[in-house]
C-alpha positions as CSV (number, residue, x, y, z in Angstrom):
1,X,8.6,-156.9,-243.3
2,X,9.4,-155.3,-240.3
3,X,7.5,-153.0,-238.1
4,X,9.3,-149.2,-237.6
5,X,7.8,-147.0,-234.9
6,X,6.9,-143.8,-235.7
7,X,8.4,-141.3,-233.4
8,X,6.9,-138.1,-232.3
9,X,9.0,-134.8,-231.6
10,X,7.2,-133.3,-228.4
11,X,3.9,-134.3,-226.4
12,X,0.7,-134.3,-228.5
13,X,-2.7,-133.6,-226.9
14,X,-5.3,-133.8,-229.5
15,X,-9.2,-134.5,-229.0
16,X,-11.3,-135.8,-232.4
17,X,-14.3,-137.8,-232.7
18,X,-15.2,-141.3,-233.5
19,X,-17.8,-141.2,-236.3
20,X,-19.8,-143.9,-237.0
21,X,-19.8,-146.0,-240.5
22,X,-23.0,-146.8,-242.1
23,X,-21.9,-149.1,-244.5
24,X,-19.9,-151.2,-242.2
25,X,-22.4,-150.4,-239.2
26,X,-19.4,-150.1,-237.0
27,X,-17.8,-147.4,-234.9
28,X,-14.5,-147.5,-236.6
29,X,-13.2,-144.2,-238.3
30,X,-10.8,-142.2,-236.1
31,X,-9.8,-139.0,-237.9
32,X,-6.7,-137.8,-237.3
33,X,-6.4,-133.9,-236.6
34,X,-3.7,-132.2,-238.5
35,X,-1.9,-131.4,-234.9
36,X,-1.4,-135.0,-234.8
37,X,0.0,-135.5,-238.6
38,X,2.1,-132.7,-238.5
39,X,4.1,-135.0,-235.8
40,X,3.9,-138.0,-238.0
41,X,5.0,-136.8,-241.2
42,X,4.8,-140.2,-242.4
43,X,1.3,-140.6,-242.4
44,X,0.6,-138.3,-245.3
45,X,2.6,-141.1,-247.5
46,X,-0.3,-142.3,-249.1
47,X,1.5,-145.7,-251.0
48,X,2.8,-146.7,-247.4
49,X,1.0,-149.6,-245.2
50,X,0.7,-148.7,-241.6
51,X,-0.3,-150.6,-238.7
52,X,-1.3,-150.5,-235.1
53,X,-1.0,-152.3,-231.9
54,X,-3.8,-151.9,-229.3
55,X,-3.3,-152.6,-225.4
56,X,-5.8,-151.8,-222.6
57,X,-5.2,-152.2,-219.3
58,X,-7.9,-152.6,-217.0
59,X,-6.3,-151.3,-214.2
60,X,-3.5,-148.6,-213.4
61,X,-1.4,-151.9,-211.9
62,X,-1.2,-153.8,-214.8
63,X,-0.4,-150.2,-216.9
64,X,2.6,-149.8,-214.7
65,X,3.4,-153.2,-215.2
66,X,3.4,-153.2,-218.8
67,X,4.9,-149.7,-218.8
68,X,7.5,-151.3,-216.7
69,X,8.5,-154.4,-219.8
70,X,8.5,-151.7,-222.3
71,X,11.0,-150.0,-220.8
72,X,13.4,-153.0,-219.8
73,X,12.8,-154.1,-223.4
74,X,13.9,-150.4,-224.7
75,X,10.6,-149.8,-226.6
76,X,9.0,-146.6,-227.5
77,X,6.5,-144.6,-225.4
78,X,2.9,-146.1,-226.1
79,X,0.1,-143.6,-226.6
80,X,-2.3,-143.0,-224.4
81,X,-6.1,-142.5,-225.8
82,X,-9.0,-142.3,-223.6
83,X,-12.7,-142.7,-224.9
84,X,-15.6,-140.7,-223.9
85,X,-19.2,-141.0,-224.4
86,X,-20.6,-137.5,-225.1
87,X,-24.0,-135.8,-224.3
């Protein structure tokens, strides 16, 4: 099947939390804020499969590199999301 990006309409800047799951003992539940859904309509479709693709770039170099193929290959704008570590 292939893969469709999802497209958003204007810039989103949304902050959330992480929180952690205890029957998984993993950090691995992002909760999406309603700022950010109301962009992607499509994620309210509950029988539909999403998926992601993850890059990190461990320096601002290789980002413009990579920011560089996406953009010879015609791709759409990555996200950016930044982690923090609170208190």
């Amino acid at each position: 099947m292939e893969k469709r990006p999802l497209d958003p309409r204007k810039i989103i800047n949304v902050k959330g939390k992480i929180h952690y799951n205890e029957s998984k003992q993993a950090w691995n539940t992002i909760k999406l804020k309603t700022e950010f859904l109301k962009e992607f309509q499509q994620l309210k479709e509950k029988r539909s499969k999403f998926s992601y693709e993850l890059m990190f770039c461990r320096t601002v170099e290789e980002l413009n590199k990579a920011l560089k193929e996406l953009s010879k290959k015609g791709e759409i704008m990555p996200m950016l999301m930044f982690l923090y570590k609170e208190g």
